[in-house]
C-alpha positions, 0 to 999 in steps of 0.5 A: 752914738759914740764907741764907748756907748755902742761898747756898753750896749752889746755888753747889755745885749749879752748880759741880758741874754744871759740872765734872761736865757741862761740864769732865769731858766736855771733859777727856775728850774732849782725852784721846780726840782729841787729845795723849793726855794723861791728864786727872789735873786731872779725877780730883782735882777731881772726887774733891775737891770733894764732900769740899770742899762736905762739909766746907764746909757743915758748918761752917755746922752747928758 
């Protein structure tokens, strides 16, 4: 595994971290208490950017 790769990944670990821990939970948390709004900003991004780190680090691997 190369720096730059190892560099990416903890900088995908943190990002994930936050949208997962952090952003979904206050996404939520505004749909539930205040303008019902349903939160479609959270459902594509946390569906995409796994795929995106996936695709990412794999072209480390080529």
């Amino acid at each position: 595994m190369s720096k730059q790769e190892r560099k990416w990944r903890r900088i995908y670990f943190w990002l994930m971290i936050f949208i997962y821990c952090i952003y979904g939970p206050v996404e939520i948390l505004e749909y539930v208490l205040d303008d019902g709004n349903f939160p479609l900003s959270f459902i594509f991004v946390g569906l995409a950017i796994p795929f995106i780190r996936k695709n990412h680090l794999n072209k480390f691997n080529e």
